[in-house]
C-alpha positions in Angstrom: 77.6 37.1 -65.8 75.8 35.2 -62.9 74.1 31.8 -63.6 71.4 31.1 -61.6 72.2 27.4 -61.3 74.9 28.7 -58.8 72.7 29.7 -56.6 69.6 26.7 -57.0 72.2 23.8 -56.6 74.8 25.5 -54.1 77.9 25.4 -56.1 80.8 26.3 -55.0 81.7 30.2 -56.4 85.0 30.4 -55.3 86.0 30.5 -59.3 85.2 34.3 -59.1 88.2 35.2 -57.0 90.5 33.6 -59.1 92.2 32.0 -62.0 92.1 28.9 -63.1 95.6 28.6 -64.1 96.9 29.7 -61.0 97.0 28.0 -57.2 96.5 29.1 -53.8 100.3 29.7 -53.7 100.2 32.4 -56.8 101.9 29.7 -58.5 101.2 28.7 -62.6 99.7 25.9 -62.8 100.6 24.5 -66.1 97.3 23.4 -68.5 97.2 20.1 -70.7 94.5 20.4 -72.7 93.2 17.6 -74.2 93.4 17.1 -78.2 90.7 18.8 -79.5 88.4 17.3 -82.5 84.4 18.0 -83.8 82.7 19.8 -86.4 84.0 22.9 -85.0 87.7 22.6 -84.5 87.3 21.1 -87.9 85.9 24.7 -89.0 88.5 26.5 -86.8 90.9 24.7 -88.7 89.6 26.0 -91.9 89.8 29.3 -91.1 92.8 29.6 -89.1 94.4 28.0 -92.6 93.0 30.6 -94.6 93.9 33.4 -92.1 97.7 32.0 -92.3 98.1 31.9 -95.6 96.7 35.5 -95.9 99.3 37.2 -93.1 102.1 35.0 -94.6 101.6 35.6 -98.6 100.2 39.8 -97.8 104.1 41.1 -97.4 104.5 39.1 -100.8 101.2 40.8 -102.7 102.3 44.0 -104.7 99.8 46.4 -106.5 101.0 48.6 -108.7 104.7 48.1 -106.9 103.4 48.8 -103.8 102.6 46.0 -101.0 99.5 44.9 -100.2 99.9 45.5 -96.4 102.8 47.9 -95.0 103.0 49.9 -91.9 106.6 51.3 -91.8 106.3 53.1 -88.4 109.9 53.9 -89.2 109.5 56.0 -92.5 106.0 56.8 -91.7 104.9 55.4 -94.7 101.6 53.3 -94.6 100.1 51.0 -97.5 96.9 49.3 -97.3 95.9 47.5 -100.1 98.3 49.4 -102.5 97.1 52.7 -101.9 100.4 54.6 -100.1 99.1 56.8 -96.7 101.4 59.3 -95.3 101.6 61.2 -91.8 99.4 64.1 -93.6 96.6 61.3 -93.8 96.9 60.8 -90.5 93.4 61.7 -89.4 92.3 59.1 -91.8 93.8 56.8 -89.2 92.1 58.1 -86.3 88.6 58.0 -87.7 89.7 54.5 -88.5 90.4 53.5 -85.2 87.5 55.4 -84.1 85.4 53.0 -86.1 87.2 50.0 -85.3 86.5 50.3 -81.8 83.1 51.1 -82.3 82.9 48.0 -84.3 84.4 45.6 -81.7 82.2 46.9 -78.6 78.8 46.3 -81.2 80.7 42.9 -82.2 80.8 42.1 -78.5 77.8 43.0 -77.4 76.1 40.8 -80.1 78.5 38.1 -80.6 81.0 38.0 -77.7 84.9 37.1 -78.2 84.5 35.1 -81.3 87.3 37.2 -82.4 89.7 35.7 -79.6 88.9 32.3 -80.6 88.3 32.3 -84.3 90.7 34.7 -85.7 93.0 36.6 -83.0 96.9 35.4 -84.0 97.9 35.0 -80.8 94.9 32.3 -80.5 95.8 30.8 -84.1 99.4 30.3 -83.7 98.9 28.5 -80.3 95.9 26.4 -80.6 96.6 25.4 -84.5 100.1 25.7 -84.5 102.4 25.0 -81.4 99.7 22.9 -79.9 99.3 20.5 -83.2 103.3 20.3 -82.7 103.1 19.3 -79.0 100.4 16.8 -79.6 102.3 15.1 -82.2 105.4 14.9 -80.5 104.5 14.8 -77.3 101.3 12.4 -77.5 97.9 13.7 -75.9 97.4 15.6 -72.5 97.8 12.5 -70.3 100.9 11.8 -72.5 102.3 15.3 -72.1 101.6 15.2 -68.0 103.6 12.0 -68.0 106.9 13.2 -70.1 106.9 16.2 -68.1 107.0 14.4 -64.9 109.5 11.8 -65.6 113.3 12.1 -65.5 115.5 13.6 -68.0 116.1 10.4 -70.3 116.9 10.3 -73.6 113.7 10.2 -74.9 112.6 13.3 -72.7 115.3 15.3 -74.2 114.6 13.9 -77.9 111.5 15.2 -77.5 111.7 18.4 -75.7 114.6 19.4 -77.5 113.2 18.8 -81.2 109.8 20.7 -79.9 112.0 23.7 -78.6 113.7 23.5 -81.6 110.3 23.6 -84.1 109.0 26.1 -82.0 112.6 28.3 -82.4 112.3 28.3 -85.9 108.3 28.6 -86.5 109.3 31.8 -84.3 111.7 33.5 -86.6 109.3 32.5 -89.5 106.9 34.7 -87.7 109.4 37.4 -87.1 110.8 37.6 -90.3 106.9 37.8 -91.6 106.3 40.7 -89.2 109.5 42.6 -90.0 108.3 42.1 -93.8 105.1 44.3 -92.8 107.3 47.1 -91.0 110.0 47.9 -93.6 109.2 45.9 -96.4 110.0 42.1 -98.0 112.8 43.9 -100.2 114.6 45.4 -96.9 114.0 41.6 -94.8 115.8 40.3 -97.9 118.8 42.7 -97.1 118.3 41.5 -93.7 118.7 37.8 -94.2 121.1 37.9 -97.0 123.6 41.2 -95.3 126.2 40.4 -92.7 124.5 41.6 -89.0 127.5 43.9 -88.8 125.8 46.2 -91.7 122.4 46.5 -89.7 122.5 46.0 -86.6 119.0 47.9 -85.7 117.7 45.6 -88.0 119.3 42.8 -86.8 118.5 43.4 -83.1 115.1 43.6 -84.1 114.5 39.8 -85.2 116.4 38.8 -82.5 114.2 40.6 -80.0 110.7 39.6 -82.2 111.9 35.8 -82.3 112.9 36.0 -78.7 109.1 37.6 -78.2 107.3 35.4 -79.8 109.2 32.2 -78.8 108.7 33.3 -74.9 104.9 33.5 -75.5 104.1 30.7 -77.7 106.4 28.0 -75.7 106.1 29.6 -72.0 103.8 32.3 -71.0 100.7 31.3 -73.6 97.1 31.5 -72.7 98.2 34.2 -70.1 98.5 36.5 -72.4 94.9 36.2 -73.1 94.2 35.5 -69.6 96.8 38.1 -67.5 97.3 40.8 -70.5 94.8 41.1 -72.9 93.0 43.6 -71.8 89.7 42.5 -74.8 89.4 39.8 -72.4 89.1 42.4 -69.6 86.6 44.4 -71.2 84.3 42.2 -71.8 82.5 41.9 -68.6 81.6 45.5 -69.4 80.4 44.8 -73.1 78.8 41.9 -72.7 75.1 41.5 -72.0 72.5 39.0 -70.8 71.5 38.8 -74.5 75.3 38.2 -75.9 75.8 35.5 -78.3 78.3 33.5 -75.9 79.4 29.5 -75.4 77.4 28.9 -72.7 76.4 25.8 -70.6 72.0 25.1 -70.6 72.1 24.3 -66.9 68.3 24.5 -67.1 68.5 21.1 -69.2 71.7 19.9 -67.4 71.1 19.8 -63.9 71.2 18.4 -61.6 74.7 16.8 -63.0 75.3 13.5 -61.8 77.2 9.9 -63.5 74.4 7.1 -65.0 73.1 4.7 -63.0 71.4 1.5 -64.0 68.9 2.5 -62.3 66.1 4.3 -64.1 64.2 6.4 -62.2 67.6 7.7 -60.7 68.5 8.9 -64.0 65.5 10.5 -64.7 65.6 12.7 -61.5 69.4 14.0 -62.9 69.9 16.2 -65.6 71.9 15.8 -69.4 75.2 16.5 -67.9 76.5 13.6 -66.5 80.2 15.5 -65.0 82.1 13.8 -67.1 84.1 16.6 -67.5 85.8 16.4 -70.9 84.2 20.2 -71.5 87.0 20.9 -68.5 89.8 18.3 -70.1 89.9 20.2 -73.4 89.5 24.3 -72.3 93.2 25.7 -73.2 92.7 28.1 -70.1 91.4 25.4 -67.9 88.0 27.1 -67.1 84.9 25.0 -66.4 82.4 26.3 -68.6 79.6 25.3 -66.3 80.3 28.4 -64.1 79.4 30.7 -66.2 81.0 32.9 -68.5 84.2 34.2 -67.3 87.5 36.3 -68.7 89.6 33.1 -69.5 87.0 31.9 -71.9 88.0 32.8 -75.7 85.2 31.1 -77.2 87.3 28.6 -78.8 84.7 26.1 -78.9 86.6 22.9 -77.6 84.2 22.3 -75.0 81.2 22.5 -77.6 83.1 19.6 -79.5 84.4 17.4 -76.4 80.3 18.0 -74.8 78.6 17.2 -78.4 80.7 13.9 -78.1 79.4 12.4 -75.0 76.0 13.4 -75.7 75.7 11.5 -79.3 77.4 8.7 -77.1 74.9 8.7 -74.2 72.2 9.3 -76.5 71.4 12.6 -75.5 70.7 15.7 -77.8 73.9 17.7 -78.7 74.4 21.5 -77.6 74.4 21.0 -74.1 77.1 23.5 -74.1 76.7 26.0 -77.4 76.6 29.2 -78.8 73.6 30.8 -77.1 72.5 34.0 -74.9 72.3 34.0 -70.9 68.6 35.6 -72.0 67.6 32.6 -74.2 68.5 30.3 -71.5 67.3 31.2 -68.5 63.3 32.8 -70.1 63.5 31.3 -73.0 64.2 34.5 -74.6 64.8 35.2 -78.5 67.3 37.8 -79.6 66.3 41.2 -79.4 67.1 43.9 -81.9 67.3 46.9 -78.6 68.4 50.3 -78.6 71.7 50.0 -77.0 72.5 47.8 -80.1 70.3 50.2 -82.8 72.6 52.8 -81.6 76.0 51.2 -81.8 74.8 50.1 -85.6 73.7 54.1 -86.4 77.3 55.3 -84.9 78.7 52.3 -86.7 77.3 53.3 -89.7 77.6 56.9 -89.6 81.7 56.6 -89.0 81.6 53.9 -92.2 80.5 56.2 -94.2 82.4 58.9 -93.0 85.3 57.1 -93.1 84.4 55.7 -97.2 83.9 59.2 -98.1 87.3 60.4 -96.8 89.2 57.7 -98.6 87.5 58.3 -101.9 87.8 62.0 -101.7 91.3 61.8 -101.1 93.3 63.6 -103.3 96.2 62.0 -105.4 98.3 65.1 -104.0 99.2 67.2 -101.1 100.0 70.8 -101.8 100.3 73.5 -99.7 101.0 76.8 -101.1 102.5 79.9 -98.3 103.9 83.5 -98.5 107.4 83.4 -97.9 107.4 84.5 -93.9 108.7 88.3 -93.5 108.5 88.9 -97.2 106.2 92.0 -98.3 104.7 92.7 -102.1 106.9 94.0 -104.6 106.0 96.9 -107.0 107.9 96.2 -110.5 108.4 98.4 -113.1 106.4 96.8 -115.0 103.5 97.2 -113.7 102.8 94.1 -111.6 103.0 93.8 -107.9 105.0 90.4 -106.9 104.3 88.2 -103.8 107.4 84.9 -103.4 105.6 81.7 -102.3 106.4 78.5 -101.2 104.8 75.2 -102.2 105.3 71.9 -101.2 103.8 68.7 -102.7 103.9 64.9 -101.9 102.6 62.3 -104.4 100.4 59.7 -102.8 100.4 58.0 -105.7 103.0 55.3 -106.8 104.1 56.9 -110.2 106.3 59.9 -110.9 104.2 63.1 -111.1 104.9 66.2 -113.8 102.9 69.3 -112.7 101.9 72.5 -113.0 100.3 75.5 -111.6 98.0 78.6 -112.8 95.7 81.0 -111.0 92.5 80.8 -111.2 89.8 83.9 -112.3 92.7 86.1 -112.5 93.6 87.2 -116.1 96.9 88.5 -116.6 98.5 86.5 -113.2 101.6 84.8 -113.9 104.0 82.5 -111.8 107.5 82.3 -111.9 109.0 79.9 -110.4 112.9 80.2 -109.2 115.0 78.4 -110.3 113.9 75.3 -111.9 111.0 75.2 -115.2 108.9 72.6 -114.2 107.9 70.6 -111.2 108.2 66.3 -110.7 107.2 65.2 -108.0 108.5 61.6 -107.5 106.5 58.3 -106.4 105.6 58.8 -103.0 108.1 61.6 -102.8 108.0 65.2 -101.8 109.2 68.2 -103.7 109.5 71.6 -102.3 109.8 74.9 -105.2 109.8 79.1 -104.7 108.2 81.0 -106.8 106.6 84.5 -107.5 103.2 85.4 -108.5 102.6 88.5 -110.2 99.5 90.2 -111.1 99.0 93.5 -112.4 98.5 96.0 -110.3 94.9 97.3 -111.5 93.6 94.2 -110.6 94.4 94.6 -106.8 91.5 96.3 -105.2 92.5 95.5 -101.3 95.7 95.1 -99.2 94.7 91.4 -99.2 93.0 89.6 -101.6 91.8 86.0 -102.0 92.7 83.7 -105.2 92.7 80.0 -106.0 96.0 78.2 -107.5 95.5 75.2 -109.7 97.5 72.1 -109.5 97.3 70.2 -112.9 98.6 67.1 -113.6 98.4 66.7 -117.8 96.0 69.5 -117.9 93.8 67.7 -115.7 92.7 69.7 -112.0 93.8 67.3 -109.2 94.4 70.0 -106.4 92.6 73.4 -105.6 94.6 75.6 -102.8 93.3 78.5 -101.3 95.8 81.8 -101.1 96.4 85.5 -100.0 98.0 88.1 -102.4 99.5 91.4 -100.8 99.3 94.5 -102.2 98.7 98.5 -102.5 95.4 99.6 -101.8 94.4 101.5 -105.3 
């Protein structure tokens, strides 16, 4: 997104053809941000706490038995919020992730990547997390510059050593915690308690989460917003001139320059004096006066560190804030417009869709099928005989008792081979055989079309839809 001060005060664009946390070389170039503090890292804070203590306590939650959150890719075995999802709910899941990605571009398009700074983990972890533990061992960015660049003393590898070792252990916390949402807090428990030797799978995977996790958080960091995200990539595609985005007012800023005791030079510069601290505190190391660009996460530092100097220079706050390209440059309000009145009706639409599905969803599964190969049989009785199979799974997390009749068919009877009655277990699966029989006046076609009951204490909780061979009368 272009800024037209570029182009009115000549500044140098050569930001657009690269990165700021690499050189000329290719090399990294290694960012000290300065310690962040305002009204909105204090927000931040707040939320990023509550955040925590949600992924940290979910694995821990149980309803009815079940977790609150598990995704057991393993057993295929989903729980959200209690209620137990299975591979046949699997297009439940797709119209989810239909919606969700309808939801993020119309997210974007109104309010930018206030997900990446406000509640993404990989955001969290590092700015509120491993950060707070650098500053307070290492001291502030100036601080950390200087301990990197001196020798290896003893207080160099006091220091380094005890933050590698923090950030070691806050990274199998974080595996263990995401191995609780993939098999369960009862199976980590195994994990933790059980000699490697007896699961090694299991044991392999910690070792390569913590390895993961401790390689991003203590090495590679904001480029994995920066170089692999690709949210951060998409957005110059979602975003629009009337985006909600952190954004610098160079109509009121420029042209930058330092005070002066002199008045009237003053009055011919603009608020931003190029002190900058907006710079000093970005953990990507953008400059925010350029304009939007990919690094930027909207994590607000530069909205604190700016507000700062302005109270102190006497100058109004929100030099750099929350604001629209639009709004800046005309003056602009925000506009309710069609593309956004049609991302909200798809939006909407899929919601509702999606609401519908869940509370229609049956308690269980059954699927009823003539035995493959297998014709009618005429008995002597009377009745002509078709053999079945049924399967049902229990989506619920209590054992099931059930049964089965026809329905609008007097005189049909099933008989099932080989067992009396049918349990399904919690989340389970049970397979039976059995034959149906009607009498044989009944039949009026080769094929004809009836309805099986499932009943679970004489209540209907399944309706299938079945064939019946026969003789043609």
């Amino acid at each position: 997104m272009a800024k037209p001060a570029d182009n009115l005060y000549g500044f140098d664009e050569e930001y657009r053809d690269t990165i700021a946390t690499v050189d000329a070389s290719g090399n990294r170039i290694w960012v000290y941000p300065k310690k962040p503090s305002g009204r909105f890292h204090n927000w931040r804070a707040v939320v990023a706490v509550v955040l925590l203590t949600l992924l940290f306590g979910a694995p821990w939650i149980k309803i009815d038995g079940q977790p609150l959150m598990l995704f057991n890719i393993f057993e295929r075995k989903f729980v959200i919020f209690g209620q137990v999802f299975w591979p046949q709910d699997f297009f439940l899941f797709a119209i989810f992730l239909i919606t969700l990605f309808v939801f993020i571009i119309l997210f974007t398009v109104l309010y930018g990547r206030i997900w990446c700074g406000w509640a993404c983990p990989q955001t969290i972890f590092m700015e509120m997390v491993f950060r707070k533990i650098e500053y307070w061992i290492e001291g502030d960015a100036n601080m950390q510059r200087k301990l990197a660049a001196a020798p290896w003393n003893r207080e160099k590898i006091l220091k380094k050593g005890f933050k590698q070792l923090i950030f070691l252990t806050i990274s199998i916390v974080i595996a263990h915690t995401v191995m609780a949402y993939l098999i369960g807090v009862e199976q980590v428990k195994l994990l933790v308690t059980q000699s490697p030797t007896e699961n090694l799978a299991g044991f392999i995977g910690l070792v390569a989460f913590t390895g993961v996790f401790y390689w991003v958080f203590s090495y590679f960091r904001e480029q994995a917003c920066v170089a692999v995200c690709p949210y951060g990539r998409l957005q110059g595609v979602l975003l629009t001139r009337d985006s909600f985005v952190i954004i610098y007012d160079w109509i009121r800023g420029e042209p930058r320059g330092k005070l002066k005791k002199n008045d009237e030079a003053n009055a011919a510069l603009g608020d931003c004096i190029d002190c900058k601290l907006c710079v000093h505190a970005c953990p990507t190391g953008i400059d925010i006066r350029n304009g939007t660009q990919l690094e930027c996460v909207n994590c607000t530092a530069c909205i604190d560190a700016c507000d700062t100097v302005m109270t102190k220079i006497g100058k109004p706050t929100g030099l750099i804030r929350f604001d629209s390209h639009s709004a800046i440059s005309e003056g602009k309000k925000f506009k309710f417009n069609a593309r956004v009145a049609g991302y909200s009706v798809i939006l909407t639409v899929l919601v509702v869709f999606l609401g519908s599905l869940l509370f229609g969803r049956t308690e269980v599964e059954t699927t009823v099928l003539r035995v493959p190969g297998q014709l009618f049989q005429e008995r002597v009785e009377g009745e002509i005989s078709n053999l079945y199979n049924a399967q049902f799974i229990n989506k619920t997390n209590s054992d099931m008792e059930l049964d089965i009749r026809v329905v609008d068919f007097e005189g049909a009877e099933i008989e099932m081979v080989g067992r009396e009655n049918i349990l399904v277990k919690a989340g389970g699966f049970q397979e039976i055989v059995f034959f149906l029989n009607l009498p044989k006046s009944m039949i009026e076609s080769s094929k004809t079309s009836l309805k099986i009951e499932v009943l679970r204490e004489n209540e209907v909780i399944d309706v299938i839809k079945t064939n019946f061979l026969g003789p043609v009368n």
